[in-house]
C-alpha positions as CSV (number, residue, x, y, z in Angstrom):
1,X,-12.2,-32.0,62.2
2,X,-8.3,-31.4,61.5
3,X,-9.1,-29.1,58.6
4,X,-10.6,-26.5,61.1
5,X,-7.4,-27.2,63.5
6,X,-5.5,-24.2,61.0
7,X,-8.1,-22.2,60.2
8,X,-7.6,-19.9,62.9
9,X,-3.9,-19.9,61.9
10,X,-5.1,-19.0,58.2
11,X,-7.1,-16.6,59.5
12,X,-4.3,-14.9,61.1
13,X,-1.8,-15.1,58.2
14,X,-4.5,-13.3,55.9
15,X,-4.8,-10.2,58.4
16,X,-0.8,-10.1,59.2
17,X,-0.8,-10.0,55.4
18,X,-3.5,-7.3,55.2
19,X,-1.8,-5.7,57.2
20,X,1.9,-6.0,54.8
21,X,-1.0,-5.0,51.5
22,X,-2.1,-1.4,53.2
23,X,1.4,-1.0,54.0
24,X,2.4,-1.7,50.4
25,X,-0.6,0.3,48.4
26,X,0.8,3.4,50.8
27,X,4.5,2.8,49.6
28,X,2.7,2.4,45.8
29,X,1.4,6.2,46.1
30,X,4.5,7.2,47.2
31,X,6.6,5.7,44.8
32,X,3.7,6.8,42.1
33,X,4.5,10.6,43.2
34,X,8.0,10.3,43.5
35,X,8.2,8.9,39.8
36,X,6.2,12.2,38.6
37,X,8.7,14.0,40.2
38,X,11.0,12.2,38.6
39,X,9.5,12.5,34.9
40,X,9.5,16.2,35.8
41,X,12.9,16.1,36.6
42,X,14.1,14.3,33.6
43,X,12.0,16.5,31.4
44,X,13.5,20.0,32.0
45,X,16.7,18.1,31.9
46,X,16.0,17.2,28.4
47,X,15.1,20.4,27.2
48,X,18.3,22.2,29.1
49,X,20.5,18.9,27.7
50,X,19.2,17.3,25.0
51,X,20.1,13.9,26.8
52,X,18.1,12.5,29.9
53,X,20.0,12.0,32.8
54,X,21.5,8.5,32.9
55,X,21.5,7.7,37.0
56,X,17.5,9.1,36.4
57,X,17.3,6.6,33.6
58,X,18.6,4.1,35.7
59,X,17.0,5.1,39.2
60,X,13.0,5.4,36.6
61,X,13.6,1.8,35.8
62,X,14.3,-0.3,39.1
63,X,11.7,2.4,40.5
64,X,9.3,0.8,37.9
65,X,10.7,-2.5,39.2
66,X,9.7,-1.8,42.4
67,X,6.5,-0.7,41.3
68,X,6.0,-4.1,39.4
69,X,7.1,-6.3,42.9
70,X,4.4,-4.5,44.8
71,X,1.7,-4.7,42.1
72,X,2.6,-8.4,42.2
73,X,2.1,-8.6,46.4
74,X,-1.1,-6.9,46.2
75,X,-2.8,-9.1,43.8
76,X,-1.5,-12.3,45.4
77,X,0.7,-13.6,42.6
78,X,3.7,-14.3,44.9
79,X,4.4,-14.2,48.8
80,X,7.7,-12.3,48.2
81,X,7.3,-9.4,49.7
82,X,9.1,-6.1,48.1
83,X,11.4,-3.5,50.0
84,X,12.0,-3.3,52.5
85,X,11.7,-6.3,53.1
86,X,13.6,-8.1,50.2
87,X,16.3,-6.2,48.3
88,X,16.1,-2.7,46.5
89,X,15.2,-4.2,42.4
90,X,18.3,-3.4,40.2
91,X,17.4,-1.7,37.1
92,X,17.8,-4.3,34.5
């Protein structure tokens, strides 16, 4: 009988952390959009230039970072949740 004691408990967790996922999967769509922009962006750049943009460069990876830290969340291999509620990833 005290196994079932934290069930309810569990069962809270999973929702609260339902709750962080559908948060999450929206920021994912953003972030997916905002990184076409971004390719966009870095294209016509290239053509004008020659040479992509180094902050873009820089800004495209610790976006794909990010990215990877909420792909990680959503299919529960860690508990760390991304931003913003854990640092901003630095482009490595």
């Amino acid at each position: 009988m005290n196994e079932n004691t934290e069930a309810p408990e569990n069962k809270r967790n999973i929702w609260m952390r339902a709750l962080f996922m559908l948060l999450m999967g929206i920021a994912f769509q953003v972030c997916g959009t905002l990184l076409c922009i971004v390719t966009i962006v870095q294209f016509v750049i290239m053509l004008l230039n020659d040479t992509p943009n180094k902050r873009l460069v820089a800004f495209g990876r610790s976006l794909g970072n990010y990215l990877r830290q909420i792909v990680n969340f959503l299919i529960f291999a860690t508990e760390e949740m991304p931003f913003p509620f854990s640092e901003w990833p630095a482009a490595e």
